[in-house]
C-alpha positions as CSV (number, residue, x, y, z in Angstrom):
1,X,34.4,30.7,-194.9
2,X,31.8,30.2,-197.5
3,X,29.1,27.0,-197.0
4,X,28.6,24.8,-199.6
5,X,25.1,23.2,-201.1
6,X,24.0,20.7,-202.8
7,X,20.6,20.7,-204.7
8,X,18.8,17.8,-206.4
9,X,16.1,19.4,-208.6
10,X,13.6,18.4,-211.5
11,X,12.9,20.4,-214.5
12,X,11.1,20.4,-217.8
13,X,13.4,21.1,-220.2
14,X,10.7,21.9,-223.5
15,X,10.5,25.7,-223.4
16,X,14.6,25.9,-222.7
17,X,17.8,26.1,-224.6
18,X,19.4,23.3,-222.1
19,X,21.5,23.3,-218.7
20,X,23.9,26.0,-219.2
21,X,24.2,29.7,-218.9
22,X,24.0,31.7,-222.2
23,X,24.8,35.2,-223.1
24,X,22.4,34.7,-225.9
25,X,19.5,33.2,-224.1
26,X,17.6,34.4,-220.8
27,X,16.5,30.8,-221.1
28,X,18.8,27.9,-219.2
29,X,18.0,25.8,-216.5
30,X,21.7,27.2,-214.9
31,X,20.7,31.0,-215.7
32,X,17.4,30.1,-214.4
33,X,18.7,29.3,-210.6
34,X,21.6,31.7,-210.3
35,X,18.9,35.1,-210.8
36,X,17.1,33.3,-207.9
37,X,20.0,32.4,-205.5
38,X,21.6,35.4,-206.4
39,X,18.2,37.7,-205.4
40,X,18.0,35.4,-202.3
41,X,21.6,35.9,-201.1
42,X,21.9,39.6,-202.5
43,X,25.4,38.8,-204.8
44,X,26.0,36.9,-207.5
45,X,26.0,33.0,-207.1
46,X,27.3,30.5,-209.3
47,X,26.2,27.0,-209.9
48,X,28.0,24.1,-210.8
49,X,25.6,21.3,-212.3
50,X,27.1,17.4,-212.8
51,X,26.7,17.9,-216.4
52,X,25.0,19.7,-219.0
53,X,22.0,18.8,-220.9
54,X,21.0,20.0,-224.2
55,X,18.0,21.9,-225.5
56,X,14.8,20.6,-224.7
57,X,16.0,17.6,-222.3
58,X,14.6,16.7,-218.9
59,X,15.7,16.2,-215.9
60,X,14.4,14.3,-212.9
61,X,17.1,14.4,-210.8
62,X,20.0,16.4,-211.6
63,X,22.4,17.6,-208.8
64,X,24.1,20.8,-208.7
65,X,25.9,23.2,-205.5
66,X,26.6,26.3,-205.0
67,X,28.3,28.2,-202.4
68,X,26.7,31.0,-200.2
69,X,28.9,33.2,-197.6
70,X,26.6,32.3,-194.2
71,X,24.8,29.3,-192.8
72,X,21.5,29.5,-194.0
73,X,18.3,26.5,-193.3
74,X,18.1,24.1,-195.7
75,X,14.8,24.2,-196.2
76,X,14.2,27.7,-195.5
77,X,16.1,28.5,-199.2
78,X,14.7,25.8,-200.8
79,X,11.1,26.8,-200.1
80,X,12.6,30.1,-201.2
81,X,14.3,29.0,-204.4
82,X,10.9,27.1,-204.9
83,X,8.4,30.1,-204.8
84,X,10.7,32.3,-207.2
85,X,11.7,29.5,-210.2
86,X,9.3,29.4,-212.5
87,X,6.7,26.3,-212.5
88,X,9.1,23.6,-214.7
89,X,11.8,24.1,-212.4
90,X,11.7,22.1,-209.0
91,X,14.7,21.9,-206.4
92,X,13.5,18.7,-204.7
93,X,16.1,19.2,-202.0
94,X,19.1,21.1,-200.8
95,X,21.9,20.0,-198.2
96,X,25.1,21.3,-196.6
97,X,27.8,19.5,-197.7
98,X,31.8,19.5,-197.5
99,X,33.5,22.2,-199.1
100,X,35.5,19.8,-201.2
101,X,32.0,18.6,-203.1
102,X,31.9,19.0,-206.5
103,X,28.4,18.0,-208.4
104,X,30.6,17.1,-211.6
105,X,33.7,16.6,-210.8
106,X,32.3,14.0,-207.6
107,X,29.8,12.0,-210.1
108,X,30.6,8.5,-209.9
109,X,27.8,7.6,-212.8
110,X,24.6,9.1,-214.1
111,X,21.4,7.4,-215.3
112,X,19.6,8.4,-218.4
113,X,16.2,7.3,-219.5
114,X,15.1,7.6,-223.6
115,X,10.9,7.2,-224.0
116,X,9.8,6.0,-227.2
117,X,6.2,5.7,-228.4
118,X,5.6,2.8,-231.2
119,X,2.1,3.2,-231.0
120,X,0.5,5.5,-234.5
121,X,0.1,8.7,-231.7
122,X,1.7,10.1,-228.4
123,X,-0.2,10.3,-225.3
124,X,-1.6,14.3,-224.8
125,X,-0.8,14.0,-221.6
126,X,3.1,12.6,-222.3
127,X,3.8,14.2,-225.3
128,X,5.9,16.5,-224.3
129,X,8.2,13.4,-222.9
130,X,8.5,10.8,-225.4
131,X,9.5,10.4,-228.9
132,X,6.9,9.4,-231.4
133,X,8.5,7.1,-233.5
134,X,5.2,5.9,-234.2
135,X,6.7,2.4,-236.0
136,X,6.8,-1.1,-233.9
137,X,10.3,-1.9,-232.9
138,X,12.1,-5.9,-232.7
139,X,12.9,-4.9,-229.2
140,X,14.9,-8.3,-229.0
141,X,17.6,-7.1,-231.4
142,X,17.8,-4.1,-229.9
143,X,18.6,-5.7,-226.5
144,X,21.2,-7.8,-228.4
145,X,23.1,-4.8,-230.2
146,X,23.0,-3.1,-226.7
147,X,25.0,-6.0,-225.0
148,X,27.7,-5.2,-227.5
149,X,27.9,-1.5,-225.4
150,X,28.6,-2.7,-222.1
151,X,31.9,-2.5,-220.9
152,X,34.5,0.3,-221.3
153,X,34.7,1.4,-224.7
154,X,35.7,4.4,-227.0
155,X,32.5,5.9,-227.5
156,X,34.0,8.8,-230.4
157,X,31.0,7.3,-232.9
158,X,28.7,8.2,-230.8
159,X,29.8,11.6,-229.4
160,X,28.1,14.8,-231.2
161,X,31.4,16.8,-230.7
162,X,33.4,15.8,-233.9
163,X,36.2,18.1,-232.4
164,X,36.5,16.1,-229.3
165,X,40.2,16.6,-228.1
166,X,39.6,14.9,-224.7
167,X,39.2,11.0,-224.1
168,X,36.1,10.0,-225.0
169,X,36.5,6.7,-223.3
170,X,33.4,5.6,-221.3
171,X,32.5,2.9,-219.4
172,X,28.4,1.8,-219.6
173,X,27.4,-0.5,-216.7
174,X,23.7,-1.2,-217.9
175,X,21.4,-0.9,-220.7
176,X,18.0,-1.8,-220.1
177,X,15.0,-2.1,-221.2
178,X,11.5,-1.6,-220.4
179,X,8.0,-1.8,-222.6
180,X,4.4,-0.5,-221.1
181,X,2.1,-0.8,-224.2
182,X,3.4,0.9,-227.2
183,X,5.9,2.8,-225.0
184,X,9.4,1.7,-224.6
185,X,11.6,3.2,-222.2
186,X,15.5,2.9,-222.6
187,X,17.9,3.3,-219.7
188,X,21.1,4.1,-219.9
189,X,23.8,3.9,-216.6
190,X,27.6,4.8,-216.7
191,X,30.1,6.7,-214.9
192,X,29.5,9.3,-218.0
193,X,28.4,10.2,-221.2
194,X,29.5,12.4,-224.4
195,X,28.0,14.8,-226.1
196,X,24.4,13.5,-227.8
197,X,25.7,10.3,-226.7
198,X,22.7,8.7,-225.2
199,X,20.6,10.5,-228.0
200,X,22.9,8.9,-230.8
201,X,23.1,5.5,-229.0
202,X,19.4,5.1,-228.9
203,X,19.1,6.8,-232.4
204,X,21.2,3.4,-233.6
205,X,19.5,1.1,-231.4
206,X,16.2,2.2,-232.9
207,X,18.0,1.7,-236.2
208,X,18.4,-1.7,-235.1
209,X,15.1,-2.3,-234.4
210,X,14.1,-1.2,-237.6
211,X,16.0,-3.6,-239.6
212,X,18.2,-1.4,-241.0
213,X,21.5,-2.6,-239.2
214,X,22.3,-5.6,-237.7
215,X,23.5,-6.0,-234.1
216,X,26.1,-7.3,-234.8
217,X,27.2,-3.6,-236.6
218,X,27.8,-2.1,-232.9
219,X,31.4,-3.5,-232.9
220,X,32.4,-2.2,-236.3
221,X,30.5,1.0,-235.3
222,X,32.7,1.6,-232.0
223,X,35.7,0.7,-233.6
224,X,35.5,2.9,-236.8
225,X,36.1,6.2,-233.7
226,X,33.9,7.8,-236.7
227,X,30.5,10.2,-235.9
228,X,29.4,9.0,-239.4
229,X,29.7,5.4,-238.4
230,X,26.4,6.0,-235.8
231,X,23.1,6.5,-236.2
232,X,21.0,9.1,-235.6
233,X,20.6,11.4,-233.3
234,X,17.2,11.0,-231.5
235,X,15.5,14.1,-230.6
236,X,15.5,15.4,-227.5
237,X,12.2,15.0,-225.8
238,X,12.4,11.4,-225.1
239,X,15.2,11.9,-223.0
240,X,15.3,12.5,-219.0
241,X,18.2,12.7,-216.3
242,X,17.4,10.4,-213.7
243,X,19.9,10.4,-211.6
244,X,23.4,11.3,-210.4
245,X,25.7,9.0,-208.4
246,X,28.1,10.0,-205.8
């Protein structure tokens, strides 16, 4: 009977062309892990990861398992998986689990966090993380527009897939807020999210802070189930995966 494992892992998503396995592209987070497990266990191993993220997103902690045929140590493979996986891929930890886990379909909510820089330049040393906006945001209306998110909603203005045949109903528990200096970070936590829909909520919300729509919009915007409705789609280097919740 084959084992089953569950990995947490970090990863810097720059140099990639996101989470999943390509036939196009040597380059995926997914396609990444499965040429080292499968070198480790000497077949090929699948992955399952709670969700994909796109092109150039980071993760801090995204969960995944796979399944190998024998009992192996836990830490044994992840020193393993560790010494193979290139330098912006971590696996911060690996466990047995039941055979009935599944990484996505188990997720009970995920945390997303967006960086944006106000100030006129991004930090060297963070640039590679945060968005430079590089205009001062009314942080206040933003904070008030988000309130209008909370709850369970139909999120189809906000979902990047404008052929979407499955519900794109969503419930958002929290949106907070946090500001260090010119930086402001936005986090995000449901029990899931669409397609660029964290990217095109905070593209809005920084719309909102702009001046250019009210808060009070966000109603009209959810209810007109329109992609056009939204705002824009923020680019992807602001954004991280925090966390997965089971």
């Amino acid at each position: 009977m084959s084992i089953n494992y569950k990995m947490i892992l970090e990863y810097d998503g720059t140099r990639y062309a996101g989470w999943q396995r390509q036939v196009s592209s040597e380059h995926t987070i997914q396609g990444k892990l499965e040429a080292v497990l499968s070198r480790y266990a000497g077949r090929t191993i699948e992955i399952h990861g709670s969700g994909r993220t796109d092109a150039g997103v980071h993760a801090s902690g995204q969960t995944a398992n796979f399944y190998l045929e024998d009992r192996v140590e836990s830490e044994e493979l992840r020193s393993y998986c560790n010494a193979y996986l290139p330098e912006d891929i971590r696996i911060l930890e690996i466990t047995e689990v039941s055979n009935r886990f599944h990484s996505r379909l188990n997720a009970k909510g995920k945390t997303y966090a967006y960086r944006i820089e106000m100030g006129e330049k991004k930090s060297v040393f963070s640039r590679k993380y945060v968005y430079g906006l590089g205009k001062s945001l009314n942080i206040a209306d933003m904070k008030k527009a988000a309130e209008y998110l909370i709850g369970t909603h139909d999120f189809k203005s906000f979902c990047g897939n404008r052929k979407m045949k499955k519900s794109t109903v969503r419930t958002i528990e929290t949106v907070e807020f946090e500001q260090k200096g010119t930086e402001l970070t936005i986090r995000y936590t449901g029990n899931g999210f669409l397609q660029y829909m964290v990217r095109i909520l905070t593209g809005t919300l920084i719309e909102v802070g702009l001046g250019e729509r009210k808060a009070e919009s966000m109603p009209e915007i959810l209810e007109a189930l329109s992609r056009e409705a939204a705002g824009h789609t923020a680019p992807p280097e602001g954004l991280c995966l925090e966390r997965v919740r089971y």
